[in-house]
Structure formats: structure tokens, C-alpha cells
N, C-alpha and C positions, 0 to 999 in steps of 0.2 A: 517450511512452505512459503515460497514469495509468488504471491499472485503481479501479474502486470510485468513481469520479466522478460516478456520477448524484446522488449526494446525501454530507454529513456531511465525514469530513477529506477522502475524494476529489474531493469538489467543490472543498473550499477552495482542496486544493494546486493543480488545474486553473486555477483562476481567477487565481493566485498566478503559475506560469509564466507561462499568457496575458500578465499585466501585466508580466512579465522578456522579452518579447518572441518567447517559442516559438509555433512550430504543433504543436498536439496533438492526437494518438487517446486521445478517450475511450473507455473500455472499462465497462461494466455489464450489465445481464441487461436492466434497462429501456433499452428502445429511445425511449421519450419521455421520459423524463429527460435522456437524452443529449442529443437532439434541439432539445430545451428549451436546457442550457447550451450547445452548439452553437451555436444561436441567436443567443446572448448575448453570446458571445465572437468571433461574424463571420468570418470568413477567417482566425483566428486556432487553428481548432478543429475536426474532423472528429467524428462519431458513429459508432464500431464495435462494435457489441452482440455484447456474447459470454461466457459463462458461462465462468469462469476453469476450475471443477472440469471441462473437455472441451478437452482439446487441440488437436483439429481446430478448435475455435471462435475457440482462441487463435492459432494459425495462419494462420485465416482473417484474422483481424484484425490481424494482424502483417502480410500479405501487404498487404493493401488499405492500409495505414498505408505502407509502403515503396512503393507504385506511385503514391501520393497527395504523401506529404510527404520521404520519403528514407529514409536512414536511421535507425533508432532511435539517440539518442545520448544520454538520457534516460528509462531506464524507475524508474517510481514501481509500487511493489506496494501500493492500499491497499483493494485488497478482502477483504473479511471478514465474517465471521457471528458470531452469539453463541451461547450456551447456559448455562441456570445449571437448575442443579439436580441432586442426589445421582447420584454413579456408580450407584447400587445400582436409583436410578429410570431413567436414562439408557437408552437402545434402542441397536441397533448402527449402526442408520440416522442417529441422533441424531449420534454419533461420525462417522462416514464426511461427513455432510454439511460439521461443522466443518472436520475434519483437510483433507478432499478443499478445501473450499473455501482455507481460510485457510493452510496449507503447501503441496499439491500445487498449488494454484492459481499459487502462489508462485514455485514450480520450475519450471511448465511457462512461464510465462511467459519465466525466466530462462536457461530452457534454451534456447526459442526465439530470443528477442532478442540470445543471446552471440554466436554467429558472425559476426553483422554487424557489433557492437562490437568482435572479435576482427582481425575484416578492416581497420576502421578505425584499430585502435591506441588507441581513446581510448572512453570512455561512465560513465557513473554509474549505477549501480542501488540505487535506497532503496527497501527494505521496511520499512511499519510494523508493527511488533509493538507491544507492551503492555507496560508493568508486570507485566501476567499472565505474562509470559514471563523474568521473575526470580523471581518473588514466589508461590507459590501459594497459592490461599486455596480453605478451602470452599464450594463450592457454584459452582463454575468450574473443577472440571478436566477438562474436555473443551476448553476456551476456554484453560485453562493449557498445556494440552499441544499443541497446533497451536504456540501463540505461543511457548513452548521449541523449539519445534522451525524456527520462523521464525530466533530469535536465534539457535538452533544454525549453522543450513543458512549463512548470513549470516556469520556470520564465518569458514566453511569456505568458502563461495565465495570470500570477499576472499583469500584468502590461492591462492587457483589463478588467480584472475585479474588480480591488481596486477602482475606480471611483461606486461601485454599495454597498461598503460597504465590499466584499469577500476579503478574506485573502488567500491567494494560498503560500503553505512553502513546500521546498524540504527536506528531510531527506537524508545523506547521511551515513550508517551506513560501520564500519568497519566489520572486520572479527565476525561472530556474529556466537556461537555454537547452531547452527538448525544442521539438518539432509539435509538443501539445496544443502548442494557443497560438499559433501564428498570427492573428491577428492583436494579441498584447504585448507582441515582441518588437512589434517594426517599429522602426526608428531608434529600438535600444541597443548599444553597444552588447554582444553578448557576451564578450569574453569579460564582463562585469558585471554579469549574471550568477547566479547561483548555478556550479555545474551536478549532473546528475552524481557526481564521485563526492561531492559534500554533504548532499542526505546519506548515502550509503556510510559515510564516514560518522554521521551522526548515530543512524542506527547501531555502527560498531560502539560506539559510546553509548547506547543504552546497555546493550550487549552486556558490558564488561564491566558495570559499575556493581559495587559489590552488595549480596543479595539482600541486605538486611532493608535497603531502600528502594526506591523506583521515584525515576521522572515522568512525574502524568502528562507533561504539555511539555512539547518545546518550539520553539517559532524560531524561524531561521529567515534573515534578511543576508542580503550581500555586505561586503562590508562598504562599496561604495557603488551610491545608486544607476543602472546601468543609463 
């Protein structure tokens, strides 16, 4: 299951399993986006539209994923939202949308999809966080504070779950050219940017390393600054 797949690093990493030979639920709020890579990836790929900030939606699509394809043995967390601009401008709603979306989203996924990895003995859970999620800078902390709190939850899960076989690894990507943050982008070169096909390619390297280990963190920069 990769939640945040209708478009940007959810899409990539989507595309990225497809081609390691999984069947996946996609998870997004857009139901033609999905539907679109769906499409694309053939028999390879199911479309389950569900807004991560509602549980019952995550549920639902956890439910339809296990009657369709089995069990979850793969969950990728990369939905997410942004926000830039001063706490002091910032609304409550403003807050609740990031947090709800990009940590609670996080957890209720991770809460749902544990018992089936728990029953199995085995499963991987990658959540992406950010650089925002070490580093705080102004004019992002509403978007710092979700992604602390991803890197937090993430290495508190790995350590209640590795006792069951589960792997739990944080991604921390740098400045990465999506359409997400448009205002941290301007003025940087993007094609020097982190593209969305370099997390995917990192999560294949969670993937594939062999079972007796796991990487609980990994941070990823460009290699030259955009």
C-alpha cells in the first residue's frame, strides 16, 4: 500500500515497486489520479481513494486491499501536505490540516496495517518525512512539526515492532523538484534537486536489503546544492 501516489514521490515509489514485481493499493484523495496510474501499471495496481486524515477511509481501503490483493506486507506512508508561513499568520485549521494529514495520517495507517504484519511475522513500513523533520527553518513550522513528529513516531514504532519481524525506516529527503513547496523552490536549479525517482530508488533499497537487518533513518540530500 503507498498512500500519496496520485502524483510526485508517491507516484514514483508506486511505479518503482510495480517494476520490483508487487501488486499495489494506491491510496490518494484523487480518485483519477489513481485511476490514471492504475491504468498504467495494469494488473499490477488497484485505485483506493481515501483521505489518510479519516480513519474509516483508511480502513476502508485497507479492507478492499486485503480482499483484492492479501495481505499488506509493504506499507509506504507518503502522503503529505505543505504550509509556509509565520506561526503568528498561521490559523488553527491551517495546523490541524498539516499535522492531521502528514502524522495522524501516518499513524492511522500504521495502526491499521500492524495486526496483519503482526499475524504474519514479517512486513516493512517506510514513512517519508523531510529534512524539515531534523532541521527547522522559518517559515515551516507547521510542516516542521508534523515531520518531527513522523521521525519521532518512526523510530518509536521500530523499536515495539522489530521483536514481530517488522522493519519500520524513516526517509528523510532533501529539497526534492515536485510541485509540493513551490515557494522553497524558486530561484533553485531543479534539475539539482532531489527528483521524485531517487526516493523511490531509495525505498527499493530498503526493500532489498537482507532480512536479518533494517535502516531506521535515512536522509537524503542532492549531491550538489540546487
Amino acid at each position: 500500500m503507498v498512500t500519496g501516489a496520485g502524483r510526485g514521490i508517491g507516484r514514483a515509489i508506486a511505479v518503482e515497486l510495480a517494476g520490483m514485481g508487487m501488486r499495489l493499493a494506491l491510496v490518494a484523495r484523487s480518485p483519477d489520479s489513481l485511476r490514471t496510474l492504475a491504468g498504467q501499471l495494469g494488473r499490477a495496481a488497484i485505485a483506493t481513494p481515501a483521505d489518510v486524515r479519516v480513519a474509516g477511509e483508511v480502513r476502508g481501503a485497507l479492507s478492499r486491499t486485503q480482499e483484492e490483493l492479501g495481505p499488506v506486507s509493504v506499507l509506504v506512508n507518503a502522503a503529505g501536505v505543505y504550509h509556509h508561513g509565520r506561526v503568528s499568520e498561521a490559523s488553527e485549521d491551517d495546523f490541524d490540516r498539516v499535522v492531521d494529514t502528514n502524522l495522524k495520517g501516518t499513524f492511522s495507517t500504521c495502526r491499521l496495517a500492524l495486526p496483519g504484519m503482526i499475524s504474519m511475522g514479517r512486513g516493512d513500513i517506510i514513512n517519508i518525512a523531510s529534512i524539515a523533520g531534523k532541521v527547522g527553518t522559518a517559515n515551516r513550522a507547521l510542516y516542521c512539526a508534523s515531520k518531527f513528529g513522523v521521525v519521532g513516531f518512526t523510530q518509536a514504532l521500530a523499536e515495539e515492532v522489530r521483536e514481530h519481524g517488522i522493519r519500520a525506516t524513516v526517509v528523510c529527503p532533501g529539497s526534492t523538484n515536485t510541485r509540493f513547496s513551490p515557494k522553497d523552490v524558486e530561484g533553485k536549479a531543479r534539475e539539482r534537486m532531489l527528483q521524485p525517482e531517487d526516493i523511490a530508488h531509495t525505498v527499493r533499497m530498503i526493500l532489498t536489503q537482507e532480512p536479518t537487518s533494517f535502516m531506521s533513518e535515512i536522509i537524503m540530500r542532492p549531491t550538489r546544492k540546487p
